[in-house]
ZANU-289210 format. One record per residue: x, y, z of N, C-alpha, C, O, CB in turn; residue in three letters. Coordinates in steps of 0.1 Angstrom, whole numbers, plus 5000, padded with zeros to 4 digits. Glycine has a CB too. Layout:
REM ZANU-289210
XYZXYZXYZXYZXYZALA/...
END
This chain:
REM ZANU-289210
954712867280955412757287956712727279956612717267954512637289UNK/957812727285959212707283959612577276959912487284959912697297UNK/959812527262960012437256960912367261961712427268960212457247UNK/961212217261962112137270963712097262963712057251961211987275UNK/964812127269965712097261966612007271966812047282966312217254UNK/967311887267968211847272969611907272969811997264968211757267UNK/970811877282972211917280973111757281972911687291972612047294UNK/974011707272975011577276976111667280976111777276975511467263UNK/976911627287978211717290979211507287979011387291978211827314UNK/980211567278981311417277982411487288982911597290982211377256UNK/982611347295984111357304984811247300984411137305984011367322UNK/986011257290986611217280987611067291988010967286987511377270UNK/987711107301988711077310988510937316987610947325988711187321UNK/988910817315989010687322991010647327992110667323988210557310UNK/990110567338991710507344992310407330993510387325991510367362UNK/991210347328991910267318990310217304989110217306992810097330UNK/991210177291990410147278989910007279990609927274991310157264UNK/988309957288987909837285988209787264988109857255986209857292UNK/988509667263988609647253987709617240988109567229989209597255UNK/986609647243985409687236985109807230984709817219984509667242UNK/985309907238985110017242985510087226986610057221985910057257UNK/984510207218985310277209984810437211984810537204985110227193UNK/984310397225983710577230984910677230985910637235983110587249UNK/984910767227986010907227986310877238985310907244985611067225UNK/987210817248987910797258989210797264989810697258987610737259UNK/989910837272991710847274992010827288991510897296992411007270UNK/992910697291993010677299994910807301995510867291992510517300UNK/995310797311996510887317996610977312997510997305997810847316UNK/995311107313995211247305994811327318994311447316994111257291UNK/994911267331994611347346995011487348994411577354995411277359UNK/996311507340996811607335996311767332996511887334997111547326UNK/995611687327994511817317992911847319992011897312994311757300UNK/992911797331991111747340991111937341990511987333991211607363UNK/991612007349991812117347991312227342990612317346992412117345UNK/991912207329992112287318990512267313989612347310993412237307UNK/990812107313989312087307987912117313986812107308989111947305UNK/988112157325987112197336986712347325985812367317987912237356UNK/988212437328987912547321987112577312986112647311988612587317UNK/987712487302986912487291985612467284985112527275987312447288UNK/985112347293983512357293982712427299981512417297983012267296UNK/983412547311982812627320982712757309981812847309983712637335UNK/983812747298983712877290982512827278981712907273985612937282UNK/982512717275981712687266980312667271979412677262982212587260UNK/979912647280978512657285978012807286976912837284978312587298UNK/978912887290978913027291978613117276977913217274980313067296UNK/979213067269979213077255977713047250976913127245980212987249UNK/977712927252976412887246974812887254973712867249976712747241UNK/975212907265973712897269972713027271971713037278973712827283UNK/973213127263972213237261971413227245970513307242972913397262UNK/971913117237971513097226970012967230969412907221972913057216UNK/969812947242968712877245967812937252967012877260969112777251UNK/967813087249966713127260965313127255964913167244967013257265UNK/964613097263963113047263963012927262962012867259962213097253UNK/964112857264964412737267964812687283965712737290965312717258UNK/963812547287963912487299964712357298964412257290962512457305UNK/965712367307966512247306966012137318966312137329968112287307UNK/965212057311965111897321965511797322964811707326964511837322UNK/966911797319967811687322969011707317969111767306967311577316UNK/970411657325971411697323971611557323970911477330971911807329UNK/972611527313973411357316975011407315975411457305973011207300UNK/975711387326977311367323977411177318976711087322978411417342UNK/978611187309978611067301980011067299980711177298977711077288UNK/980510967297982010917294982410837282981710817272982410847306UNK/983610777284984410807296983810737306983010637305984510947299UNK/984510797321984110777331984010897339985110937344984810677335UNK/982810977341982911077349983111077360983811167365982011127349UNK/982610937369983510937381985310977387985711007397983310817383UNK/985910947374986911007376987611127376988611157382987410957373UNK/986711237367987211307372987011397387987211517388987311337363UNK/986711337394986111397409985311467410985311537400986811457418UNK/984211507420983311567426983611687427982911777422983011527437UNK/984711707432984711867430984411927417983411997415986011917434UNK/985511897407984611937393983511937389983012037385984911887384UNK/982911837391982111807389980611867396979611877389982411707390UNK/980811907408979911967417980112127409979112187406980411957436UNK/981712197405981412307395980812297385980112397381982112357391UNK/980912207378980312207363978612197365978012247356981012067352UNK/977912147373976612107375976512267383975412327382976211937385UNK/977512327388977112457392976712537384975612587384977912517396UNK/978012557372977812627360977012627353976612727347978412627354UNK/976412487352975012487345973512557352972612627347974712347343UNK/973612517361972612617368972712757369971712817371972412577379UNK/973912807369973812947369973312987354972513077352975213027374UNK/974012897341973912987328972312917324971612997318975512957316UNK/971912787326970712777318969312777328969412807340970812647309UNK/968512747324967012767334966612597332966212527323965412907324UNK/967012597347967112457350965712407357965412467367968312427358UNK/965112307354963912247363964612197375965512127378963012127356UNK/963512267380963012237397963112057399963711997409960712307400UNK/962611997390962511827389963611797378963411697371960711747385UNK/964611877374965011797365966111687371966811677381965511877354UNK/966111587358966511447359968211507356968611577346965611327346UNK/968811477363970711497360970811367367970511327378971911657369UNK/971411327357972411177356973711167352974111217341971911077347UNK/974711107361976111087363976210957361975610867367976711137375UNK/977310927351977910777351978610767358979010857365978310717342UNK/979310637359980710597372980910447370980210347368980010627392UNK/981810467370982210257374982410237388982710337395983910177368UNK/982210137392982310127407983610117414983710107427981710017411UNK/984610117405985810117415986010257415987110277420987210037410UNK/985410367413985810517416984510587420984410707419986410597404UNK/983410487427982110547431982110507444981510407447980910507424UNK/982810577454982510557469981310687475980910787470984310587478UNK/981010607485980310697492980610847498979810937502980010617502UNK/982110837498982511017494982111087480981311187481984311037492UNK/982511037466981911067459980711077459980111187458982211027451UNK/979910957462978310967457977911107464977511207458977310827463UNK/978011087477977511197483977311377475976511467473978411197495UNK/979011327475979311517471978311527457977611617454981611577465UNK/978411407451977511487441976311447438975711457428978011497429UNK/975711367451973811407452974411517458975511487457972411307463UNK/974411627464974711707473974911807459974211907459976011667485UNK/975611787449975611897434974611897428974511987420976611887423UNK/973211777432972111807422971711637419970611597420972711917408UNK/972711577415972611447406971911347415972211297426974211377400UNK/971011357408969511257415969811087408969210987411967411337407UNK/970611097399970310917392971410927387971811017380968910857380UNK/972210787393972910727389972910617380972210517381973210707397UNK/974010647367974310467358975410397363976410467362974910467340UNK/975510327367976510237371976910127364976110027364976310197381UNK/977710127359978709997347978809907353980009897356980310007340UNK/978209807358978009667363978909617353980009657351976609597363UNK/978209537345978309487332978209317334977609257325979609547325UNK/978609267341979009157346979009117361979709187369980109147340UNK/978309007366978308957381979408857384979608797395977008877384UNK/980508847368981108727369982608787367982908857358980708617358UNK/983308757375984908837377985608817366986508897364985908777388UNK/985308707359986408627350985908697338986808727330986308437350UNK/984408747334984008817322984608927326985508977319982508827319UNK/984208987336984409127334986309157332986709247324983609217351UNK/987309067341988709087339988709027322989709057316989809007353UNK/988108967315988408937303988609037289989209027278987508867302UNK/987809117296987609297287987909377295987109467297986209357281UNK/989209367300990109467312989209567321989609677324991209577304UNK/988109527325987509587334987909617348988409517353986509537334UNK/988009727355989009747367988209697379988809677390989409917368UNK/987309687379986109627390985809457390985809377381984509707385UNK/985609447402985209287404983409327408982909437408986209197422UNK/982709187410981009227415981209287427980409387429979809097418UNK/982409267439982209287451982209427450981609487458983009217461UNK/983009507440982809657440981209677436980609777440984009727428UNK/980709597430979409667421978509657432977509727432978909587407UNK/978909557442977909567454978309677464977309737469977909427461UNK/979409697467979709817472979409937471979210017481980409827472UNK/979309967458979110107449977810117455977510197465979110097430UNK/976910027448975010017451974810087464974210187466974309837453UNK/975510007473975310047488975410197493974610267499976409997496UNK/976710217485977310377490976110427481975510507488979210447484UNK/975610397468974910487463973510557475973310677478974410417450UNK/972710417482971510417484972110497500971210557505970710257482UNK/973210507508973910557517973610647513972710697520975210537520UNK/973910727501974510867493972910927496972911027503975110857472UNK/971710877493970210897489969910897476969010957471969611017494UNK/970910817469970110847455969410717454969910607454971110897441UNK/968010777452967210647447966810627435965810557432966110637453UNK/967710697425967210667412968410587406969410647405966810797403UNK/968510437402970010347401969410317387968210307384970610187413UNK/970410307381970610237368971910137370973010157376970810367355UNK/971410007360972609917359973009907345972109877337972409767365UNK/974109917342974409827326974909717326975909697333975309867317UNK/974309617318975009477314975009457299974209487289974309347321UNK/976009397300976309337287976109177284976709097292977609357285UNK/975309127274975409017271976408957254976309017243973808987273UNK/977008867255977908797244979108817250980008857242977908847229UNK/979508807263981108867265981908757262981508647261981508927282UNK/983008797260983708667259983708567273983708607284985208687254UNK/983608437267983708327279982108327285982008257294984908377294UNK/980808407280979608377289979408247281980008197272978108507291UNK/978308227290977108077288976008177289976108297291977007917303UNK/974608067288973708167293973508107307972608137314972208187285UNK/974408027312974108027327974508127335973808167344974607937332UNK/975908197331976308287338976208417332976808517337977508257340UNK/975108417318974108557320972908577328972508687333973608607308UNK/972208437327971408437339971708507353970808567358971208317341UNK/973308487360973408477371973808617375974008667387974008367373UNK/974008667363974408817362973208907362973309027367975108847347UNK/972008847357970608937353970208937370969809027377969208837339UNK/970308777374969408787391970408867397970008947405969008617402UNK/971508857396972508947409972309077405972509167413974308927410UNK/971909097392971509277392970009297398969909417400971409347374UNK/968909237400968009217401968109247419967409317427967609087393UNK/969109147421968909167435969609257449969609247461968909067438UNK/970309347437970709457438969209607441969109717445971809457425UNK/968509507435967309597437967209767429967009867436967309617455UNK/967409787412967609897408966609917403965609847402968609927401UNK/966910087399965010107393964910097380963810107376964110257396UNK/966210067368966310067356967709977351968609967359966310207352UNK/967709937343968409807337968809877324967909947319967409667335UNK/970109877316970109907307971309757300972409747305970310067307UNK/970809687292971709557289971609557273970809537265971009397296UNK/972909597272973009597258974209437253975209387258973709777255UNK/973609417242974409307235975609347229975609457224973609237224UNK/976809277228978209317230978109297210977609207203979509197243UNK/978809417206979109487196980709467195981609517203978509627199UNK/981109387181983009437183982609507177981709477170984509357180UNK/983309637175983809757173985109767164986209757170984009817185UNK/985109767150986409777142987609877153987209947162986009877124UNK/988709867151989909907157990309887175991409927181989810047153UNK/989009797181989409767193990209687194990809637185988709727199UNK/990409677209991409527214990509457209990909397199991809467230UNK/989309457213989009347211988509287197988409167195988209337219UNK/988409377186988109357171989709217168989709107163988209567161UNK/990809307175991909227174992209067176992908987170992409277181UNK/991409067189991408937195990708857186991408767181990808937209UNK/989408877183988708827175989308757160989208637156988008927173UNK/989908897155990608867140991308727143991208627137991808997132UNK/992108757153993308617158992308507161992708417169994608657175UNK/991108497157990508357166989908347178989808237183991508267169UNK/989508447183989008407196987508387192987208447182989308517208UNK/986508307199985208307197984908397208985708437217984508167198UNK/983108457204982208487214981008407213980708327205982008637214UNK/980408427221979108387219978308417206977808527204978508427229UNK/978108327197977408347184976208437189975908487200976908187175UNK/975408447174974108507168973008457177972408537183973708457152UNK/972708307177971708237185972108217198971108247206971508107179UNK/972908187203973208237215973208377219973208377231974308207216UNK/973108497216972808627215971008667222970408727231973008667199UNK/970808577211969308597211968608527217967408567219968708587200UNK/969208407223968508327230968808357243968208287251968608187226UNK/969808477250970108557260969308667263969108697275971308587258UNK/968708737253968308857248966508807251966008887259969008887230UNK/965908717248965008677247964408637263963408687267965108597238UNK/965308557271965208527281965008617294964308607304965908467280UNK/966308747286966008897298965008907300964508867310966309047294UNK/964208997285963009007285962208957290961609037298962709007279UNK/961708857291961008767298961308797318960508817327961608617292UNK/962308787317962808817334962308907338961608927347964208837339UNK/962709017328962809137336961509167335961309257343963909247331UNK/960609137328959209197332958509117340957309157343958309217321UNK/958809027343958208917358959109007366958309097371958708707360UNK/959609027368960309147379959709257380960109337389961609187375UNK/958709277373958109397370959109567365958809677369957409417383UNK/960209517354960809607347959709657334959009557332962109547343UNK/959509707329958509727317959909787305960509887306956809887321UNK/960009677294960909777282960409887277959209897277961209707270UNK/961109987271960610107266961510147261961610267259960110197275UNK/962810037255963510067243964509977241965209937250964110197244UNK/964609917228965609787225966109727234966209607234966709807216UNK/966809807248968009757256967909837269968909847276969409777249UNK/966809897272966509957285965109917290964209887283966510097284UNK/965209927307963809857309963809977319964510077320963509667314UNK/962609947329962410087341961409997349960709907344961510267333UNK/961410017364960310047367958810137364958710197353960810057373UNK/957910147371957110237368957710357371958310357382956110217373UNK/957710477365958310617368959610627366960110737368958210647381UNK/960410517360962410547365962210527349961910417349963710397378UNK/962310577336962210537327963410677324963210787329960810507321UNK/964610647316965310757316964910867306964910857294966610717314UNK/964411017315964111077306965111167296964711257289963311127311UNK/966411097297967311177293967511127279967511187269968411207302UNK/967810997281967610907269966810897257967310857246967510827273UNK/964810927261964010927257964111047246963611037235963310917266UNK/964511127250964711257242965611267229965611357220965411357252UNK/966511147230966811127218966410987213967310937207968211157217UNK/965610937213964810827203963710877205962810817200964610657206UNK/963411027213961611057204962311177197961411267194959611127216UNK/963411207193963911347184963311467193962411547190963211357165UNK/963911447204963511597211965011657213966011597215962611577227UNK/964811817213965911897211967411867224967211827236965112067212UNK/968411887219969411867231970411947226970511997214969911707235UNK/971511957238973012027233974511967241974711927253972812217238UNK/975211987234976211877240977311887239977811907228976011767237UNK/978311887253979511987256980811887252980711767252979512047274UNK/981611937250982911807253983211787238982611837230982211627261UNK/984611687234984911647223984411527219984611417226986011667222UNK/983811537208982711417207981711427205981111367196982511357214UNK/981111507213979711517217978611597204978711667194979711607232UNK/977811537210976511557196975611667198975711687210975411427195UNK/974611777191973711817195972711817185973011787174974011917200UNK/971311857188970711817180969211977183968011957184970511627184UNK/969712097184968612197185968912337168969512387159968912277204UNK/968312317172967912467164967812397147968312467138969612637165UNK/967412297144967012277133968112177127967812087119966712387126UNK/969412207134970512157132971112107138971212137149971112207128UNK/972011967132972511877144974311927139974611977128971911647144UNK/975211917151976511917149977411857162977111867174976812047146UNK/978411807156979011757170980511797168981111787157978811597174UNK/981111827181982811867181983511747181983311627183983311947195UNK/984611827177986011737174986411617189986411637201987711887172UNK/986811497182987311427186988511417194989111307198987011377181UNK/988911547194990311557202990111657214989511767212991711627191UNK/990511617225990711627233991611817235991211927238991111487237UNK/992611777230993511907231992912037223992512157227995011867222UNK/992811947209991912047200990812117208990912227212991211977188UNK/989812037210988812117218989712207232990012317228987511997224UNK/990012187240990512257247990912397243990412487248991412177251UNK/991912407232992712517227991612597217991812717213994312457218UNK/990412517212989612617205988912647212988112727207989012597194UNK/988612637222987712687234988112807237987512907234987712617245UNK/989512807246989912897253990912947246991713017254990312847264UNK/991112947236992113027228991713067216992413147210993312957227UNK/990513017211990113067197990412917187991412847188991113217193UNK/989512907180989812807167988112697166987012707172991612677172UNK/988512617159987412547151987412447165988412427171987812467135UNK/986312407168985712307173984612197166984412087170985212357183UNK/984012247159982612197155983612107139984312157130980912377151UNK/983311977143983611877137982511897125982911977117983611767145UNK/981111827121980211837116979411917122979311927134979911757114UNK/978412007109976812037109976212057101976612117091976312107114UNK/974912007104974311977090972912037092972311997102974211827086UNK/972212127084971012117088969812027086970011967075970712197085UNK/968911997091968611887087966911887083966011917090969111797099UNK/966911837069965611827062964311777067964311677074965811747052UNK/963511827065961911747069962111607065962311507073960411797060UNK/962111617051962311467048963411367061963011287069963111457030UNK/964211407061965611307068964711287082964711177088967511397070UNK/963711427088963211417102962311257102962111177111962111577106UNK/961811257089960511117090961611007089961610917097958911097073UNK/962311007082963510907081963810887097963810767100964910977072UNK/964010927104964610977117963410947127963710917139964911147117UNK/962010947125960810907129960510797131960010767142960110947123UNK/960710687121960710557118962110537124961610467134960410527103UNK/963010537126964510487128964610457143965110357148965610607124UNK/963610587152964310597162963010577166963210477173965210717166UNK/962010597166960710527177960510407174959910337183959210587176UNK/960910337162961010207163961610117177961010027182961910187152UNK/962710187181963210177191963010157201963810107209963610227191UNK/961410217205960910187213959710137214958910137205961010247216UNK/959410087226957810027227956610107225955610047224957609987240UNK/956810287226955810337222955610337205954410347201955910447229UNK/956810317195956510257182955610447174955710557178955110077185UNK/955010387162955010447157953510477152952810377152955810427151UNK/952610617148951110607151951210707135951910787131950310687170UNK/949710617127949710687110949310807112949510877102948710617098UNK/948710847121947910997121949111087124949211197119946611017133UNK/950011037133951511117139951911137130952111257127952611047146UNK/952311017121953011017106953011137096953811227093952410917098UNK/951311107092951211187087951011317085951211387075950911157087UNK/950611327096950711517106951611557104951611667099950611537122UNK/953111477106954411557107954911557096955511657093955311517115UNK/954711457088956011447072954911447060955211407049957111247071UNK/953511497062952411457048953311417037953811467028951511597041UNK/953211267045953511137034952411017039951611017048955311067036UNK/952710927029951110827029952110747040953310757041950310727010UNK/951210647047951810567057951610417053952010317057951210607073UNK/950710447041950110307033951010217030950510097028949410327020UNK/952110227029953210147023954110097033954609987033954010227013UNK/954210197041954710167058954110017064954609907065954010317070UNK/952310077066951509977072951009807066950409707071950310067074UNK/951609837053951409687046952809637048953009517049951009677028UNK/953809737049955009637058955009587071955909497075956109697061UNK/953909647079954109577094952909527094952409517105954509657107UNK/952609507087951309397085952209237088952009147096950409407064UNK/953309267075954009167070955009087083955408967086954909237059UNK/955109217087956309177103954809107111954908997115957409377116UNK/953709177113953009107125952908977123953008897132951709157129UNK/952508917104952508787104953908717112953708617119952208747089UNK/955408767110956208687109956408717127957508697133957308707097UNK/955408767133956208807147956608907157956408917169957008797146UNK/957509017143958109087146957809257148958509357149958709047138UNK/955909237150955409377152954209317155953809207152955409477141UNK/953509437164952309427174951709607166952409707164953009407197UNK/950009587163949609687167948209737178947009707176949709727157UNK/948709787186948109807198947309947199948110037199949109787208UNK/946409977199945610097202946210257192946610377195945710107220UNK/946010167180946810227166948110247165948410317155946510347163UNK/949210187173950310227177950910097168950209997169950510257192UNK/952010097162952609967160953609997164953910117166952609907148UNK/954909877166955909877175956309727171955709647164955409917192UNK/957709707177958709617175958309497186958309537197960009687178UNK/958009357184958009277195959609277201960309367197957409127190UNK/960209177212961509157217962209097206963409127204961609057229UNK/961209007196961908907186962209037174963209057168960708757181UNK/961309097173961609167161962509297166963109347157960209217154UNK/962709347177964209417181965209337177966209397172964409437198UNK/965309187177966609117175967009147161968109117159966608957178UNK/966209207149966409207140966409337132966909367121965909127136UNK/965609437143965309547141966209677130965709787126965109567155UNK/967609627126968309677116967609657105967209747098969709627117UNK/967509537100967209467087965609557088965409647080967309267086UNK/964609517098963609537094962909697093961909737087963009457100UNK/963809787101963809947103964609967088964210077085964810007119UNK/965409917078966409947068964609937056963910017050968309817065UNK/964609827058963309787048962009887050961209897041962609607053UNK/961909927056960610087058961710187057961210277049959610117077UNK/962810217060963010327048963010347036962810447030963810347046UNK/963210237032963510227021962210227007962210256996964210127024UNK/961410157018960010197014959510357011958710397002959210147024UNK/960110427021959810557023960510627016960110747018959810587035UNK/961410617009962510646999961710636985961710706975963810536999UNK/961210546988960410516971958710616975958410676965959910276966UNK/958110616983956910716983957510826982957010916974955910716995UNK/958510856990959311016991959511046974958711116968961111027001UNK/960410986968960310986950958911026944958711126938960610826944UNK/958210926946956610916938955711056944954611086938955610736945UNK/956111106953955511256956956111326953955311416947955311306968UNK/957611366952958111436947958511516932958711636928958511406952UNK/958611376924958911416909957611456903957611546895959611306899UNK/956511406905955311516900955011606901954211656892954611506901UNK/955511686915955711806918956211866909955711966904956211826928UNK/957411826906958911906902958511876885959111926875960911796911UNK/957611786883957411806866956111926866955811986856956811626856UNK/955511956875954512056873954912176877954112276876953212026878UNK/956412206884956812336885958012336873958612446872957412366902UNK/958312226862958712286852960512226858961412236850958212456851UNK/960512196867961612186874962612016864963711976862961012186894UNK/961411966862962011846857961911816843960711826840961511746864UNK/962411786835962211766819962311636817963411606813963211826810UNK/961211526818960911406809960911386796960011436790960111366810UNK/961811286788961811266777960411226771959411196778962611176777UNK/960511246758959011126752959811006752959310896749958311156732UNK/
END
């Protein structure tokens, strides 16, 4: 049976730079949509015979804003992938879009290329938030979009929101969570607003602007949760929820460390033992594509050890959490030192263990940096205490008297 591999494809290309935003993104580069078609059509060509015996189940285009650069490309590039890799019969391909460039022309043409599930950048039900971080859309687009989507047949919707924007209350995140709600989607993804060094908006900030504090964050963050599972969303990762069955499996694949590959400048991959990702330039990638030259920004191969580091980091992340026999199986390291730390979190809250599984409560996601840094770090010091005894009985290490 055919091992499973993901593909991201980046489409670098928006109308315009929300001011949050520090994704590899360019707005007035329509120019070069083209070229750039070429280019990932030569680079999937390139690379997808180095995956054989490999089954690709899920494709995500990601931005940027892929909606812009149109369906037609876009209907080729989901072509090209199916001709060069061995694509599932059920696989999950997901396209992002903002709603002012997701009409029911687009949607169509590209359920019609394959793309079964849509993300859609809501972000806000409130006009005044969303024009606050130069967003090009009002709600009445976001209600539009939805429509054309479910017109289109795609019944798989994803929403994003953001909570701390500048100018919210939690009244008017509340009013944002039910108007996504009653939009009726099968997945929610609401992430808490992050400034980003070198944004507009890092800028705005330095000059004095407030956002919504820490406790206000959390006391937004806390309340979702709560909603969204009386709604019957189930979480299944810090900032994503699902119905039963709509759980993104494209996403999942990278917080359980499963293999992927990933096209575009920017973009990350993570197969053959080794992770690497291409240059952040747009042109550059282009001209080393199709003309010869360096693309590959970083790669690294990457250690057993760093994989358990990577184990704890990223299933934390999720509600399925982390199991000692798993642990141990994969990284033969003790989990003893691990499990007297989330002993420690369950007193304070911040961890549940459930049918040997332990995992992050909502409260302990709010903190989940600090307390995911503190079990490494733990694991840093057992990783030491296994290792230098080794390395004094292969001679490798010389202790003083």
């Amino acid at each position: 049976m055919a091992e499973k591999l993901g593909v991201y494809i980046h489409i670098p290309f928006c109308k315009a730079k929300c001011d949050y935003c520090d994704f590899y993104s360019l707005p007035d580069r329509e120019g070069a949509m083209d070229d750039y078609l070429k280019a990932l059509t030569e680079h999937i060509k390139e690379t997808a015979p180095l995956t054989k015996g490999w089954q690709v189940d899920t494709v995500y285009i990601g931005g940027g804003t892929p909606s812009v650069f149109g369906a037609k490309r876009l209907g080729k590039l989901l072509g090209e992938v199916r001709r060069r890799f061995d694509v599932a019969r059920d696989a999950e391909i997901t396209c992002e879009a903002n709603p002012e460039s997701a009409d029911f022309s687009f949607l169509r043409a590209v359920r019609h290329a394959g793309v079964n599930r849509l993300s859609l950048g809501m972000q806000s039900a409130c006009d005044g938030e969303l024009h606050a971080v130069h967003r090009l859309h009002d709600f009445a687009q976001v209600q539009e979009a939805v429509q054309a989507a479910r017109k289109a047949k795609i019944k798989n919707l994803s929403l994003d929101l953001i909570y701390g924007l500048p100018g919210q209350s939690m009244e008017s995140w509340q009013r944002s969570v039910e108007s996504a709600l009653a939009l009726c989607p099968e997945h929610l993804s609401c992430y808490g607003l992050k400034v980003e060094p070198g944004t507009p908006l890092d800028g705005r900030v330095m000059r004095g602007e407030s956002l919504p504090d820490d406790d206000m964050q959390a006391d937004m963050y806390l309340w979702m949760v709560e909603r969204l599972t009386r709604a019957g969303f189930a979480q299944y990762e810090i900032s994503n929820f699902a119905k039963p069955g709509f759980q993104s499996r494209h996403n999942l694949k990278y917080w359980m460390g499963k293999p992927y590959v990933g096209f575009g400048p920017g973009a990350h991959s993570d197969f053959g033992g080794r992770r690497y990702s291409f240059v952040r330039d747009l042109d550059r990638y282009i001209g080393g594509i199709l003309r010869g030259g360096a693309v590959i920004d970083q790669s690294d191969l990457i250690p057993h050890r760093e994989r358990g580091s990577e184990y704890l980091m990223l299933r934390l992340r999720t509600t399925r959490g982390i199991e000692e026999w798993e642990y141990r199986r994969e990284f033969s390291m003790s989990f003893e030192p691990i499990e007297r730390k989330l002993e420690e979190y369950e007193r304070q809250g911040w961890a549940e263990k459930r049918d040997r599984r332990w995992f992050l409560t909502p409260k302990g996601f709010l903190v989940s940096n600090q307390l995911i840094g503190d079990l490494l770090a733990l694991q840093e010091v057992a990783t030491l205490e296994n290792t230098l005894p080794r390395l004094r009985d292969q001679g490798k290490l010389k202790l003083k008297p």
